[in-house]
C-alpha beads as a LAMMPS data file, in Angstrom:
LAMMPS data file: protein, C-alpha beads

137 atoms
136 bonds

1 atom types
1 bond types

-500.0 500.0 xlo xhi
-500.0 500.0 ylo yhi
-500.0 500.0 zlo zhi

Masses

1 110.0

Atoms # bond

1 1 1 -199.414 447.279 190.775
2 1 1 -202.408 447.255 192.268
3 1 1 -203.314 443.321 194.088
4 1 1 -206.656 442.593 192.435
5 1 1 -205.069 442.312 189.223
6 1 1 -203.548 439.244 189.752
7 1 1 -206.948 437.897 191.545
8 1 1 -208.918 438.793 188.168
9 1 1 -206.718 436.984 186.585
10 1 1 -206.885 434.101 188.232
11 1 1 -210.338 433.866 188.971
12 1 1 -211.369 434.214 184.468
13 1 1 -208.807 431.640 184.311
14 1 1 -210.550 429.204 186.601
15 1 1 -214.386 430.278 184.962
16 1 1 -213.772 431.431 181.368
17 1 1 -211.709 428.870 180.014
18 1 1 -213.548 425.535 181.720
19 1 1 -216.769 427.378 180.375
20 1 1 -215.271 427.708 176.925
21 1 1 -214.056 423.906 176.703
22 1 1 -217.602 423.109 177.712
23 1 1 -219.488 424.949 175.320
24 1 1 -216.665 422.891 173.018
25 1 1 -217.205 419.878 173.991
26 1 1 -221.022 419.960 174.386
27 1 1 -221.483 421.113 170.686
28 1 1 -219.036 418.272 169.768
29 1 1 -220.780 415.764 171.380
30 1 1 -224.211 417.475 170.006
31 1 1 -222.223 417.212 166.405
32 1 1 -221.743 413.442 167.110
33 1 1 -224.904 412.624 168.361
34 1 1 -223.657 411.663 171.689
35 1 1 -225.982 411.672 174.729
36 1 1 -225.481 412.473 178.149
37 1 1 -222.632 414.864 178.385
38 1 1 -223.739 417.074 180.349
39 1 1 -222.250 421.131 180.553
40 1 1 -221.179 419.977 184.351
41 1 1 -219.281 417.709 182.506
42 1 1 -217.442 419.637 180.126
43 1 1 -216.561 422.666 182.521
44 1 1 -215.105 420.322 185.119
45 1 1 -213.189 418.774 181.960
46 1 1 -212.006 422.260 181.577
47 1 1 -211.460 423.020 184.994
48 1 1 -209.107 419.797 185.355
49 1 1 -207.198 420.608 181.894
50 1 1 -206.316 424.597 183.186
51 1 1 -204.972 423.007 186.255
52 1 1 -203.213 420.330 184.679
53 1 1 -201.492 423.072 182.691
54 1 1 -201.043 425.375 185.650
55 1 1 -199.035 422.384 187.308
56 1 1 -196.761 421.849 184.496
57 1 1 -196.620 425.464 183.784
58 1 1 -195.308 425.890 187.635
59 1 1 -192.779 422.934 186.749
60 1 1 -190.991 424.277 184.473
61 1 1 -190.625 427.836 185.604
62 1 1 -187.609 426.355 187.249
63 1 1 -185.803 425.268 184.042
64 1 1 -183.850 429.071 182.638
65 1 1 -185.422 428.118 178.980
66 1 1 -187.986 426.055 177.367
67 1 1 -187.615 422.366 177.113
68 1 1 -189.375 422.491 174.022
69 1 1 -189.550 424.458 171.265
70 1 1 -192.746 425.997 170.601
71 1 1 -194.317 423.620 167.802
72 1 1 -193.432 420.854 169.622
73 1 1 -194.625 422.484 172.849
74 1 1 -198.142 423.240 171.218
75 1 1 -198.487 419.582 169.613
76 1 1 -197.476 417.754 173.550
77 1 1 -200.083 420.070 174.834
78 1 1 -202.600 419.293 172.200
79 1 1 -201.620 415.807 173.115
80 1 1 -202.153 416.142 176.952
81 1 1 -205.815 417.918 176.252
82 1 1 -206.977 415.379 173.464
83 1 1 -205.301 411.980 176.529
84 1 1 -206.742 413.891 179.291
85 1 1 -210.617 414.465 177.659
86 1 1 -210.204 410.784 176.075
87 1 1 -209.689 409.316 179.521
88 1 1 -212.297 411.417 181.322
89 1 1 -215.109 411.294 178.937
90 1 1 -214.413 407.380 178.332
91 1 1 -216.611 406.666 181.134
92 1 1 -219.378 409.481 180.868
93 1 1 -221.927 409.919 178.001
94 1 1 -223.315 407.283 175.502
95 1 1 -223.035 407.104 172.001
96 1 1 -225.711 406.544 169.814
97 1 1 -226.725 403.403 170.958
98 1 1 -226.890 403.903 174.481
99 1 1 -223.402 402.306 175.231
100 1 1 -220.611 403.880 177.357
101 1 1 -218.492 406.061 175.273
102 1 1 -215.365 404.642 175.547
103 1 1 -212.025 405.260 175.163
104 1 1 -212.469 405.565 171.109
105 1 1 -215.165 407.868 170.888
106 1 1 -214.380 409.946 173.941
107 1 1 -210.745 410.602 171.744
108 1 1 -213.404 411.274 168.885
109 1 1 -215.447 413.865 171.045
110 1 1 -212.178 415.479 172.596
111 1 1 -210.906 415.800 169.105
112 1 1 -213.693 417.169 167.496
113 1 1 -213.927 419.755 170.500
114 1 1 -209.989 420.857 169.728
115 1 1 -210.301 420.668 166.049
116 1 1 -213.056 423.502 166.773
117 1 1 -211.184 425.272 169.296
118 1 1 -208.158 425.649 166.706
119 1 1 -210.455 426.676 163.854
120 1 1 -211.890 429.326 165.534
121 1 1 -208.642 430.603 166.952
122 1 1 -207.272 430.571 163.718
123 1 1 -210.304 432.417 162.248
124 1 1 -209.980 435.383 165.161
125 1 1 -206.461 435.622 164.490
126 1 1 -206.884 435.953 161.050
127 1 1 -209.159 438.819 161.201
128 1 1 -207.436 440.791 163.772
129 1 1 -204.744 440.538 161.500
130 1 1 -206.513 442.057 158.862
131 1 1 -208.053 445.055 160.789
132 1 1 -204.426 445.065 162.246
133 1 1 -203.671 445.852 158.761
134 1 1 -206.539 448.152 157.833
135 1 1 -205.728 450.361 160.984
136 1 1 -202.644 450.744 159.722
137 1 1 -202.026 453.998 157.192

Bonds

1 1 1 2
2 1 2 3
3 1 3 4
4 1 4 5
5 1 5 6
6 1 6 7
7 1 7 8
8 1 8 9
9 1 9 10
10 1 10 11
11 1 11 12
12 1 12 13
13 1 13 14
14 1 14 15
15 1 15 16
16 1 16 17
17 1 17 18
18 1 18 19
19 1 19 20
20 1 20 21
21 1 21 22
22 1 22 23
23 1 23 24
24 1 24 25
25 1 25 26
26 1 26 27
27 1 27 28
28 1 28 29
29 1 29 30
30 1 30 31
31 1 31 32
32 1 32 33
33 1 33 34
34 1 34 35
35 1 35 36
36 1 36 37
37 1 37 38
38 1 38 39
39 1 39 40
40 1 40 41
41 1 41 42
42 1 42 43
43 1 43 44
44 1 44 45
45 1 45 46
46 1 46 47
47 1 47 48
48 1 48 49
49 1 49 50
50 1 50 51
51 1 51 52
52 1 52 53
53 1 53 54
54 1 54 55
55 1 55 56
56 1 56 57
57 1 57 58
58 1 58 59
59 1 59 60
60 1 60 61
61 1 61 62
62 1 62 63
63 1 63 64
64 1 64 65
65 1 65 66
66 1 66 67
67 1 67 68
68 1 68 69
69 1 69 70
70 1 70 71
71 1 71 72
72 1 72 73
73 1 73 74
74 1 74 75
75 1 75 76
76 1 76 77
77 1 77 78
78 1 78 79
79 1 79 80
80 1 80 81
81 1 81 82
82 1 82 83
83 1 83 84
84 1 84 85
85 1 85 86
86 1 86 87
87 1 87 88
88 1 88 89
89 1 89 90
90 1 90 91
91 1 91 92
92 1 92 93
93 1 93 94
94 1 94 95
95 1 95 96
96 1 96 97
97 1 97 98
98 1 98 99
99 1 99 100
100 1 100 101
101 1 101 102
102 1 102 103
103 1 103 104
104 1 104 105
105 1 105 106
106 1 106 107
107 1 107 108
108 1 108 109
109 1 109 110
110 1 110 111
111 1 111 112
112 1 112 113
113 1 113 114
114 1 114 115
115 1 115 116
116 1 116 117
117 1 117 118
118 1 118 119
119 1 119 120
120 1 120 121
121 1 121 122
122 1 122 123
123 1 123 124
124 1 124 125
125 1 125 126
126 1 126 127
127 1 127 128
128 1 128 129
129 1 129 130
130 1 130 131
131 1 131 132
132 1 132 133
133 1 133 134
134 1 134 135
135 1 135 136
136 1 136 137
């Protein structure tokens, strides 16, 4: 196999995704008329999440089989993303008013941001499924 492979990999893991969850995030916080998250903001926010899963990811590569199923696996990552953007966007930002965000509405922002995320993977996977389909004779 040839070496960059694994390189290419690694380096649209550490751009793509953060840049995704920023574009997320900054239309959520556009959505809730929150001020001063910046697109800095979101990618690091991205940046830290991939690496946070990257850890854990490495951490259980020792176990032979999956301490979780994979419902439950999806919902404690879900979790982790929604705990992790609450407590890093709790101090960044301002609502409305001009306060800090807060613990509250940075869980509101983070969860608007996922709610989109899983809406739009559920509408891709939808419609690959139906030219899946289509394709088929």
């Amino acid at each position: 196999m040839n070496p960059i492979f694994p390189l290419i990999s690694v380096v649209l893991m550490l751009t793509i995704i953060p840049a995704i969850y920023g574009a997320y995030i900054k239309l959520s916080a556009r959505l809730l008329r929150y001020q001063g998250i910046s697109w800095k903001q979101g990618f690091v926010f991205g940046l830290i999440v991939v690496i946070c899963s990257a850890l854990i990811r490495v951490a259980l590569l020792g176990f032979r089989h999956s301490l979780l199923p994979l419902v439950p696996g999806i919902l404690a990552g879900l979790a982790a993303n929604w705990l992790i953007g609450s407590w890093y966007f709790s101090g960044r930002g301002a609502n409305t008013g001009g306060g800090a965000l807060g613990w509250g509405r940075a869980a509101k922002l983070t969860g608007v941001a996922l709610v989109m995320m899983g809406l739009t993977a559920a509408i891709l996977v939808s419609v690959l499924k139906m030219l899946a389909q289509k394709a088929m004779p």
